[in-house]
N, C-alpha and C positions, 0 to 999 in steps of 0.2 A: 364212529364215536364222536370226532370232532364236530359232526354235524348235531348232534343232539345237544352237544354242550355250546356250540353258537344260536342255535333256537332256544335252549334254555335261557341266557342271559340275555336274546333279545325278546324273550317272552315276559320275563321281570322289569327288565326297563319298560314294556307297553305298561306294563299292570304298576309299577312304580309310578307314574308319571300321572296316573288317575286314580283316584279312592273306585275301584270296579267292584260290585259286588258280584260274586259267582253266583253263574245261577246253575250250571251245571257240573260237576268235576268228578272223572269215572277213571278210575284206573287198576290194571292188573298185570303183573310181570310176573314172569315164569321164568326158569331156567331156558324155554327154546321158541319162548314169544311173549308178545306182549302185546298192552293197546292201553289206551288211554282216550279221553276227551275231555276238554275244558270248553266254556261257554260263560264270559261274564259281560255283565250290563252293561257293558262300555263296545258293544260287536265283536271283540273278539269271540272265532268260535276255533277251534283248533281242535281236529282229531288225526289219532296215527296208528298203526299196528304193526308189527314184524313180527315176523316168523323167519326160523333159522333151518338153514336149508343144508344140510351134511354140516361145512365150515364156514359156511356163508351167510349173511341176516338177507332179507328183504322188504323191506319197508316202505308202506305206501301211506301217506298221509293227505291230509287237505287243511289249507289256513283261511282264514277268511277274518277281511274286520272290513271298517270303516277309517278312509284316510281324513287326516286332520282335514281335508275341502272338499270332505261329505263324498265324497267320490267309493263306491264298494270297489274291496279286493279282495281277490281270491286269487290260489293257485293249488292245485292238484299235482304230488310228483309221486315217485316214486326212486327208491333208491337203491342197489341190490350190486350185484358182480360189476356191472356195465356204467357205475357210477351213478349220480343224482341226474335225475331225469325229469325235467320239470312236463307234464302233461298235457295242463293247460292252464292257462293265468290271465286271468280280468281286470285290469287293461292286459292286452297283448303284450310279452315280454319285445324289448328293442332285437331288433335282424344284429345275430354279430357283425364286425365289419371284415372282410376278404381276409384270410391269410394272405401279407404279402408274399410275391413270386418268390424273393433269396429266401425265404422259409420255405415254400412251400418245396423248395427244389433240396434243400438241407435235409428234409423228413422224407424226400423218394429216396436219396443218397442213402441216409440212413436203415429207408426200409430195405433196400436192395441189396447194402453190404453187413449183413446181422455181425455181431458179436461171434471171435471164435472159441469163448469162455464155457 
């Protein structure tokens, strides 16, 4: 849910910041899914859908504009139990950098001695 309300407000700020005229806007929500897509004259093109899975949503979307230095973006994710899952994205998203080692050894520790709650 927080995910959709940070894409909303940064989908306003795009469309705030230009007079965009829509040229496409499609939407339908239902109690156990939904979809939607927008497309205005400025490149933004945005489409998403979910479907609810027992207690679960899953949602797969795609974004796509044109960066201020002309340069096309896109990203393809998906989002469901296993968290936001970005798919594929043009340019390439950045390689994270290493978990350092005192973490990495923090999160075996942790995996190995579970909660006796």
């Amino acid at each position: 849910m927080k995910f959709f309300i940070a894409f909303a407000c940064l989908l306003a700020v795009a469309v705030a910041n230009e007079d965009a005229g829509v040229l496409r806007s499609e939407s339908e929500v239902n109690v156990e899914n939904f979809k939607y897509a927008l497309k205005l004259d400025n490149s933004v093109d945005v489409e998403q859908s979910g479907q609810l899975h027992g207690n679960e949503w899953k949602v797969d979307g795609k974004h796509s504009w044109t960066s201020p230095e002309g340069e096309a973006v896109s990203l393809t994710y998906v989002a469901d139990a296993n968290g936001y899952q970005v798919l594929s994205a043009n340019p390439p998203l950045p390689t994270p950098p290493p978990i350092p080692e005192a973490i990495q050894r923090a999160l075996e520790w942790i995996a190995a001695h579970p909660s006796k709650e």
